[in-house]
N, C-alpha and C positions, 0 to 999 in steps of 0.2 A: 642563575640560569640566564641566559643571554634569550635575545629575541629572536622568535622564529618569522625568518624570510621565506615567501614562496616569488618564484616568479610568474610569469605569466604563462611558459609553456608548463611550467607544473601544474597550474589554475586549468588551463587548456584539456590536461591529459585528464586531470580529474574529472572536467565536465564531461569528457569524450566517454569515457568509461561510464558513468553515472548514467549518460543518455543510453549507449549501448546495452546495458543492464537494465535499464528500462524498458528498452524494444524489445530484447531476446525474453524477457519474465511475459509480457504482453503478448507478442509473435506467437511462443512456445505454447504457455497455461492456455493463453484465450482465444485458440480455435474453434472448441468446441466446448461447447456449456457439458460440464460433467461434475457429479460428483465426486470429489478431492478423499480419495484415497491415505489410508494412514504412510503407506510405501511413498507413494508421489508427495507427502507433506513432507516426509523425512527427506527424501530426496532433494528437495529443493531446500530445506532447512540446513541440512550437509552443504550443498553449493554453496550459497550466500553466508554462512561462517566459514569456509573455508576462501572467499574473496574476503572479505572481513580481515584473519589471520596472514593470508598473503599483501592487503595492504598494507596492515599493521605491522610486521617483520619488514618491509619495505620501506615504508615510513620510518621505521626506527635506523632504519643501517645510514638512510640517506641525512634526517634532520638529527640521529642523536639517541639512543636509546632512553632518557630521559622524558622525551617528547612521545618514544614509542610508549614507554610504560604510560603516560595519561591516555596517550588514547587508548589501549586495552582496557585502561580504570574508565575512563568513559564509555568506554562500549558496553561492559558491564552493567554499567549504571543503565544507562538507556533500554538496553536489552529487559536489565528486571523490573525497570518501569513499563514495560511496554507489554506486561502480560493481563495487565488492568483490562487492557482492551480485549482482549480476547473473551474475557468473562463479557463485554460490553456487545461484541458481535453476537455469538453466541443470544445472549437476551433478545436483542431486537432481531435476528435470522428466527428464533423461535417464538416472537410475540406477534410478527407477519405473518407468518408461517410461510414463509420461502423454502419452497424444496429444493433439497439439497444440490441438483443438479444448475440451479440457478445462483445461488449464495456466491460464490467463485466471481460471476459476472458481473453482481450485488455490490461487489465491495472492491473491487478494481475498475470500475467505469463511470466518467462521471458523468454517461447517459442517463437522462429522466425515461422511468417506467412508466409507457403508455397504456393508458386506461384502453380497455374494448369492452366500449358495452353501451349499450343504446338509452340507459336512462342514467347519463351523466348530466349534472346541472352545475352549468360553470356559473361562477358566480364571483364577480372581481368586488364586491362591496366590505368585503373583508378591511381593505387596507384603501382608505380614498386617497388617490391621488396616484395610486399602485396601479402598474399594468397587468399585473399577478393575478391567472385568474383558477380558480381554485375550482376541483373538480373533487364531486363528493360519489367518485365510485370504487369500486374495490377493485384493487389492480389486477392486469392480464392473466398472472400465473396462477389464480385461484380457478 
């Protein structure tokens, strides 16, 4: 099997699409904190293997069906490693107890959850030399 070349507007369209699919999953799901319906899971589950199978048939006509078939064997691969985690959200969504209508927000943002609550005691001694200052209250959603 010979080496696969990409160029630079290849490298380009992927990033463009990758960004895109990032905004529109963001835009779309997180307007409004809700609880994730088994329809709306399927739904979007359906979309994104169905991008997936359309890049992978694309990929294949353009670099070689050779190159197609690893990537469907790697997408496989990565897909059935990647249910670990769900058993791993799941635990910590339920050992927080985040209701449901927040979990969605939980796990696609990489904003920090602010404490509200009048007897928090920050206390940076944890870690000397750390700016980090640690706050021993129980978060907003409770």
């Amino acid at each position: 099997m010979s080496s696969l070349e990409v160029n630079a507007l290849g490298w380009g369209a992927m990033v463009a699409v990758v960004v895109a699919l990032f905004a529109i999953d963001l835009l779309v799901s997180g307007r409004r904190p809700h609880a994730i319906e088994f329809r709306e899971a399927l739904g979007w589950s359906v979309f994104y293997i169905a991008v997936v199978i359309a890049f992978g048939v694309a990929f294949g006509a353009v670099a070689g069906w050779d190159y197609g078939a690893e990537y469907f064997a790697g997408y496989v691969v990565e897909k059935s490693l990647s249910v670990d985690n769900l058993f791993v959200f799941v635990v910590i969504m339920t050992t927080l107890a985040v209701p449901r209508e927040h979990q969605q927000r939980r796990t696609s943002s990489s904003r920090r959850t602010r404490s509200r609550c009048s007897d928090c005691a920050p206390s940076s001694s944890s870690c000397p030399g750390c700016s980090t200052v640690w706050c021993t209250c129980r978060p907003a959603w409770r």
